[in-house]
C-alpha positions in Angstrom: -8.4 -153.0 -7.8 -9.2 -156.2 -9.9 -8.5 -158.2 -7.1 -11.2 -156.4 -5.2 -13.3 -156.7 -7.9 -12.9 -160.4 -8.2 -13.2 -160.9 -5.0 -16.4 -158.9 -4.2 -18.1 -161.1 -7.6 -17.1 -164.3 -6.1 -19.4 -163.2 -2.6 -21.8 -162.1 -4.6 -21.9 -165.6 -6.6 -21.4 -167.7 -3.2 -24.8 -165.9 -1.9 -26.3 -165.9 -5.1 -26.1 -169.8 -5.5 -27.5 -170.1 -2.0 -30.4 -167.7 -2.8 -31.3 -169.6 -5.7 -31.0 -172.8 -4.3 -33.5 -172.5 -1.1 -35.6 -170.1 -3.2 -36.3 -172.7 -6.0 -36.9 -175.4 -2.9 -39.1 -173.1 -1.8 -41.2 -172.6 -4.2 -41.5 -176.5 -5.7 -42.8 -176.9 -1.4 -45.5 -174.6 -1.5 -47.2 -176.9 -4.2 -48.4 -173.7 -5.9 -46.2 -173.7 -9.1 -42.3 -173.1 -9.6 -40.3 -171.0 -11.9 -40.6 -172.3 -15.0 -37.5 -174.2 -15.7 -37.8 -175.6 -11.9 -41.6 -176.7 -12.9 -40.2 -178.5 -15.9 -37.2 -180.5 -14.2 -39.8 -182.0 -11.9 -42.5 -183.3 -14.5 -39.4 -184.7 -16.1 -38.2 -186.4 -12.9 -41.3 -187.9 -12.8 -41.2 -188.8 -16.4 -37.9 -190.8 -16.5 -38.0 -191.6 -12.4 -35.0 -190.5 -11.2 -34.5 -188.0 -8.0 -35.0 -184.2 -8.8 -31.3 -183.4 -8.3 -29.9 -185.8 -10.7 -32.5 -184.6 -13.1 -31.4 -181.0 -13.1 -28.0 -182.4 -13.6 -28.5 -184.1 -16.5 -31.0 -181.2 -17.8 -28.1 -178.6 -16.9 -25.5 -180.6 -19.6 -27.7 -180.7 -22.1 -28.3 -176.9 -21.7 -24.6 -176.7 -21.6 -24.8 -178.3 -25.2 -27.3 -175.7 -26.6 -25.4 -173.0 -25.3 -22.0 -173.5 -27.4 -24.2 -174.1 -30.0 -25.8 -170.5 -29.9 -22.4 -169.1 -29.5 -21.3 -170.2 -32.7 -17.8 -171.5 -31.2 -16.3 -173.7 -27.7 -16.3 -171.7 -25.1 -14.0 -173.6 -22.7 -14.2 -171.6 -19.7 -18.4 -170.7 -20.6 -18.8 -174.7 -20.8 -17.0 -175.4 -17.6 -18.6 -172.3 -15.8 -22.0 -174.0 -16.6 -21.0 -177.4 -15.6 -19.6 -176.1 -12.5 -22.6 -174.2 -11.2 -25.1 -177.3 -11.9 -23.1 -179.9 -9.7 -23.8 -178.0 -6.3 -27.4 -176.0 -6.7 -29.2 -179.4 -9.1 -28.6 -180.7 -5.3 -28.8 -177.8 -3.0 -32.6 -177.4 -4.8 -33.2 -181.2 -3.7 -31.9 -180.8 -0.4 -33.9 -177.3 0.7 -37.3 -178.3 -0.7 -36.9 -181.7 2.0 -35.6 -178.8 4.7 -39.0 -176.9 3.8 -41.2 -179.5 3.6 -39.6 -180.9 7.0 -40.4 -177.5 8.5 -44.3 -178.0 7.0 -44.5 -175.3 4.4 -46.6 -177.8 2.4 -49.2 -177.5 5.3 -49.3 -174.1 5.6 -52.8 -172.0 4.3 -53.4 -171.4 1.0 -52.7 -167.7 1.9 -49.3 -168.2 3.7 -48.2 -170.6 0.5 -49.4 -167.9 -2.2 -46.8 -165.6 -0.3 -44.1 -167.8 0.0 -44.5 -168.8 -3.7 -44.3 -165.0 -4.2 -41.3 -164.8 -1.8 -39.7 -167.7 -3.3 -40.1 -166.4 -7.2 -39.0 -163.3 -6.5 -35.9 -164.7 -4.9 -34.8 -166.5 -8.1 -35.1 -163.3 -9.9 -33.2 -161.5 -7.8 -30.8 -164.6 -7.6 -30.2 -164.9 -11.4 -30.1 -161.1 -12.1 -26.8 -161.3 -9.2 -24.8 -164.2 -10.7 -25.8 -163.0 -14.5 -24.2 -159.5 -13.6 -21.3 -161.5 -12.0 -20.7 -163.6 -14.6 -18.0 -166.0 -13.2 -20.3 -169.3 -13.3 -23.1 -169.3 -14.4 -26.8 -172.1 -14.6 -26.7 -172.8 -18.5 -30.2 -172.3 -18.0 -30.1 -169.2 -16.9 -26.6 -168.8 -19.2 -29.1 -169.1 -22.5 -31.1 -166.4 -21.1 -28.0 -164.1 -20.9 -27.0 -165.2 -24.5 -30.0 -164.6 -26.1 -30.3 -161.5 -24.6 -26.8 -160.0 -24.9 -25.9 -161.9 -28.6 -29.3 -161.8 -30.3 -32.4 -159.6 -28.6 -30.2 -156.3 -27.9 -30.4 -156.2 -24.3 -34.3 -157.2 -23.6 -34.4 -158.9 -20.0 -37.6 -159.8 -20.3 -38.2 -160.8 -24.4 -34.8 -163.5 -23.8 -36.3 -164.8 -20.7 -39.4 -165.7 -22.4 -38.0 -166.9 -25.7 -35.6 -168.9 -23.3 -38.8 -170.9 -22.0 -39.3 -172.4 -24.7 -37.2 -175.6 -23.5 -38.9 -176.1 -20.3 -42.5 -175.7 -22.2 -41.9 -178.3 -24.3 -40.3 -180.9 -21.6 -43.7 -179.9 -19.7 -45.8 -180.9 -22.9 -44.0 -183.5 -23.4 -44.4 -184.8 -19.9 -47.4 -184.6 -19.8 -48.5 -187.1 -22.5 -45.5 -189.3 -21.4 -47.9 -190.0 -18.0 -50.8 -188.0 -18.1 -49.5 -186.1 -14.8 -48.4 -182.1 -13.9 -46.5 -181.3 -11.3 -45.0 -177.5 -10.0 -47.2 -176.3 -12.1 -49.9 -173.5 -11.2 -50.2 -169.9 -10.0 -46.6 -169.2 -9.0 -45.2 -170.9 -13.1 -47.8 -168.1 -15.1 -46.6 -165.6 -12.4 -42.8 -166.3 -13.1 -43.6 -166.8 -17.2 -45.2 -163.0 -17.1 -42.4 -161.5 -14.8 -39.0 -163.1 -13.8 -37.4 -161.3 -17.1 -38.8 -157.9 -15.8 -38.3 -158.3 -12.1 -34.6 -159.4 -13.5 -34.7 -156.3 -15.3 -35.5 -154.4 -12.3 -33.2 -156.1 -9.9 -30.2 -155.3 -12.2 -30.6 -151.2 -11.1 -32.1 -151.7 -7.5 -30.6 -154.9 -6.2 -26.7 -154.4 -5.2 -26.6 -151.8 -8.4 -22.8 -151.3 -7.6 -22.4 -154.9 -9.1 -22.5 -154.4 -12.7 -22.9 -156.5 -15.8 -19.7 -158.4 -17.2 -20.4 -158.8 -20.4 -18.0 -160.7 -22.8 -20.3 -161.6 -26.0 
């Protein structure tokens, strides 16, 4: 039964990484606004000009960082899980937003992009709420989220995905007086600052709801 357990988290995780990867991609194509940690790790790309998926690399370990910190104690297999999930989806995010732009979502109407952007943002939720309720590797930006939430806010999808933002914000800020320049930024970041938590929170009873949370905190 474990084994069968295992194995159906490891699917889940596999399709989750995917989904999170092409979703994010998406979103940066539609030039409309990303998610918000997305939105940050390209104004910071542009900041210290180096591609977007060695940026989210870097970004990733020093999340990594913060998170044992929070925890109060190494984690060994938390800070591994982390380091893990950043190496493949800091590049699979590169990669799908030059598939989507190569397929022209950049060119599509400003109707057709504010649904993608939907589409796309909705996507991550979904995507985050899987592989947090999974809990086998995890993004350590995403990982704070589930650490604030579980270890400090009781529970509260949506007040531990805002007070997780607070990161991202500031790179943004910071950013922008670095060059004077936003990018990803728009519609789509106010729409995912005001609902990812809660669409989270909803996708955690309606979205695979066999899969449940693995909590060890």
């Amino acid at each position: 039964m474990h084994t069968n357990d295992m194995k159906q988290r490891l699917g889940f995780l596999v399709f989750s990484i995917i989904l999170n990867s092409a979703a994010n991609g998406l979103t940066i194509s539609t030039n409309l606004g990303s998610a918000v940690w997305t939105a940050s790790s390209v104004n910071l790309a542009d900041w210290i000009h180096i591609s977007l998926g060695t940026t989210m690399f870097i970004y990733g370990i020093v999340v990594t960082l913060m998170n044992q910190i929070l925890i109060g104690s190494f984690d060994r297999r938390r800070f591994i899980s982390n380091l893990l999930y950043i190496i493949p989806f800091s590049y699979l995010v590169d990669w799908t937003h030059l598939f989507w732009n190569w397929i022209g979502v950049p060119g599509y109407s400003l109707g057709w992009r504010i649904v993608i952007d939907l589409v796309g943002l909705t996507g991550i939720a979904f995507a985050v709420s899987i592989y947090q309720r999974c809990n086998i590797l995890m993004h350590p930006n995403d990982d704070l989220s589930y650490i604030l939430r579980f270890k400090y806010l009781h529970g509260s999808a949506a007040l531990a995905q805002w007070v997780s933002y607070t990161p991202p914000i500031l790179i943004m800020v910071m950013s922008y007086f670095a060059t004077g320049q936003l990018h990803a930024i728009g519609f789509g970041t106010v729409w995912a600052l005001l609902t990812q938590g809660i669409v989270m929170g909803w996708a955690d009873n309606h979205v695979f709801p066999r899969l449940k949370h693995h909590v060890d905190l």
